[in-house]
C-alpha positions in Angstrom: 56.7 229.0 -7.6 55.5 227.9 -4.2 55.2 224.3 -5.9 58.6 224.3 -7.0 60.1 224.6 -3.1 58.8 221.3 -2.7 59.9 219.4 -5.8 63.1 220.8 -5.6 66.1 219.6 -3.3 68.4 222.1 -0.7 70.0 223.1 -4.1 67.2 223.5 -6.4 68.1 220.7 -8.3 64.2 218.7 -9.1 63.4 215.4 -7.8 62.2 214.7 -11.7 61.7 215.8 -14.5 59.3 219.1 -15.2 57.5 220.1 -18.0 56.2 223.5 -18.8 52.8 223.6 -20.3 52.6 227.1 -22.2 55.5 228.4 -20.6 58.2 229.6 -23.3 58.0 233.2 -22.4 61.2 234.1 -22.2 60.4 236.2 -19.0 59.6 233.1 -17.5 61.4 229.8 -18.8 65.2 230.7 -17.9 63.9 231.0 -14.1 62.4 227.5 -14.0 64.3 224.0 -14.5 62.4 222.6 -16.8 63.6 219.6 -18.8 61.1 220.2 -21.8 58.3 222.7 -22.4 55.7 223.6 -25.0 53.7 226.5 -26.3 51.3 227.5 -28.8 52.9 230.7 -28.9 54.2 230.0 -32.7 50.9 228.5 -33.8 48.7 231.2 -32.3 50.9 234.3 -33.3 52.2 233.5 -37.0 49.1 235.4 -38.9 49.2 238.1 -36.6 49.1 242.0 -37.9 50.8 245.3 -36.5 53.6 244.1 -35.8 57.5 245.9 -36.5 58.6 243.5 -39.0 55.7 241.8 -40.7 57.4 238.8 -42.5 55.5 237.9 -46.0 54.5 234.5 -45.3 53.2 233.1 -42.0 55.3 230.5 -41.7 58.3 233.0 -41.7 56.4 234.6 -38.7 56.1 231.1 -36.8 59.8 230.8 -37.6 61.0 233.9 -36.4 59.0 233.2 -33.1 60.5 229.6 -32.8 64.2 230.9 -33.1 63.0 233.4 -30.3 61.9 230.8 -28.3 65.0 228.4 -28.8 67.3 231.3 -27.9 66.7 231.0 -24.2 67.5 228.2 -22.3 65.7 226.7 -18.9 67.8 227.4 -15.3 69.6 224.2 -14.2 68.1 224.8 -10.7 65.4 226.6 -9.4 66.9 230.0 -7.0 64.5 230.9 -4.4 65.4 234.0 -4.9 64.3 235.1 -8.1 61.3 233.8 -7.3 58.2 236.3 -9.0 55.0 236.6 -8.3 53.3 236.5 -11.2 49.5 237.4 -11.9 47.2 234.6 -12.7 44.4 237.2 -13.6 44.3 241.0 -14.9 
């Protein structure tokens, strides 16, 4: 987030256009104005077991992640004050 003070103006408006590389989460992505991101959240998780609902098919799992995904939408500027500080290692 300390990067983002300096590609942002006064108003946390961008100077260009950022992408998010792994950075769907949606704990994360409505904080941050990107203008596209990508994950391999879908890809990754779609075979995975223990789960609450297992769909039958993977492919139903991958969707149900996608639709997760594409219910959040990025912040149209970036507040200062919801910055986080988030852990790079546990």
């Amino acid at each position: 987030t300390f990067a983002l003070r300096h590609i942002t103006d006064d108003r946390g408006r961008p100077h260009c256009k950022l992408h998010g590389l792994r950075m769907l989460s949606p704990k994360i992505f409505p904080d941050w104005p990107f203008a596209s991101a990508d994950s391999t959240n879908a890809a990754q998780n779609a075979g995975s077991k223990g789960r609450d609902y297992e769909p039958p098919d993977p492919w139903q799992q991958a969707n149900n992640i996608a639709q997760r995904i594409e219910a959040v939408n990025s912040a149209a500027t970036f507040d200062p004050s919801k910055e986080k500080q988030l852990m790079l290692f546990s």
